[in-house]
C-alpha positions in Angstrom: 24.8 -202.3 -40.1 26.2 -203.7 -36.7 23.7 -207.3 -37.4 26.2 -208.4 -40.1 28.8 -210.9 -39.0 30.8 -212.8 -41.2 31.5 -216.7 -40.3 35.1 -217.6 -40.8 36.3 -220.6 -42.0 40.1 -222.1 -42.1 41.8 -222.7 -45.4 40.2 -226.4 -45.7 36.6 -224.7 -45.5 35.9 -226.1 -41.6 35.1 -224.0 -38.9 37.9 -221.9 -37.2 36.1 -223.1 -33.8 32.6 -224.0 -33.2 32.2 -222.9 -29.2 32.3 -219.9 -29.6 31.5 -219.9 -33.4 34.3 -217.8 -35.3 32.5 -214.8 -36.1 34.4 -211.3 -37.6 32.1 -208.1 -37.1 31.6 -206.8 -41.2 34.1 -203.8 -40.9 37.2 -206.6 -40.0 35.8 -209.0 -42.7 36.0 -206.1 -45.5 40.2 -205.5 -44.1 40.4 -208.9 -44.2 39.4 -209.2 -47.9 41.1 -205.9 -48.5 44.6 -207.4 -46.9 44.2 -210.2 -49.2 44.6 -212.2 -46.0 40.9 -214.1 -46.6 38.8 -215.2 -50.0 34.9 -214.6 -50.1 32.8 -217.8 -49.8 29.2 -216.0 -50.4 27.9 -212.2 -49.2 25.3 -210.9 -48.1 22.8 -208.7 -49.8 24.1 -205.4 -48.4 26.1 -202.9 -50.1 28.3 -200.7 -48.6 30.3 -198.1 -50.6 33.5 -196.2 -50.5 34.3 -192.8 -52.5 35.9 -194.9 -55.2 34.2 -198.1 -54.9 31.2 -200.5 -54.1 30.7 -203.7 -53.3 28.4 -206.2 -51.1 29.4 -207.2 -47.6 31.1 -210.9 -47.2 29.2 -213.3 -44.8 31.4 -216.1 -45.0 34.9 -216.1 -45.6 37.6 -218.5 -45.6 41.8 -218.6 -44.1 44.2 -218.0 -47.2 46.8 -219.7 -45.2 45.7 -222.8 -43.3 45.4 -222.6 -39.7 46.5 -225.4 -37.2 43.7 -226.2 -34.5 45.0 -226.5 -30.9 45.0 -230.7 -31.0 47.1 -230.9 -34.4 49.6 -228.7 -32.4 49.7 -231.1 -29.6 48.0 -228.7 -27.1 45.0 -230.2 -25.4 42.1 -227.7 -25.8 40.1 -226.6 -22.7 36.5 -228.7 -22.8 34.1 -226.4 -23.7 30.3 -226.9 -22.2 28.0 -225.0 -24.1 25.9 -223.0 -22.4 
């Protein structure tokens, strides 16, 4: 079960970042959804089940609420190299 990241993607459906990619590990993706604080772009085929429910594991969510990146806030982000 610990192989199943979700992506996360800001309200306008880009990437959060790319270096590093915005990843959540599946257990904060399902509080996420549960907190209402993300919607479910597409899930994997793995089901995982509570006493009262089921349902299949999100591997790409997106932001609810749109979130600024660092330049639209007038901060200049750190240059990233990739490795």
């Amino acid at each position: 079960m610990q192989n199943f990241p979700a992506l996360v993607l800001n309200a306008d459906f880009r990437p959060l970042s790319l270096f590093p990619l915005s990843l959540l590990p599946w257990q904060d993706a399902v509080t996420a959804v549960f907190k209402d604080h993300v919607c479910v772009v597409a899930e994997y085929d793995k089901w995982v089940a509570s006493p009262s429910m089921k349902f299949r594991l999100p591997s790409v969510v997106a932001m609810r609420d749109y979130i600024p990146h660092a330049e639209a806030r007038g901060v200049h982000a750190v240059q990233r190299v990739p490795a």
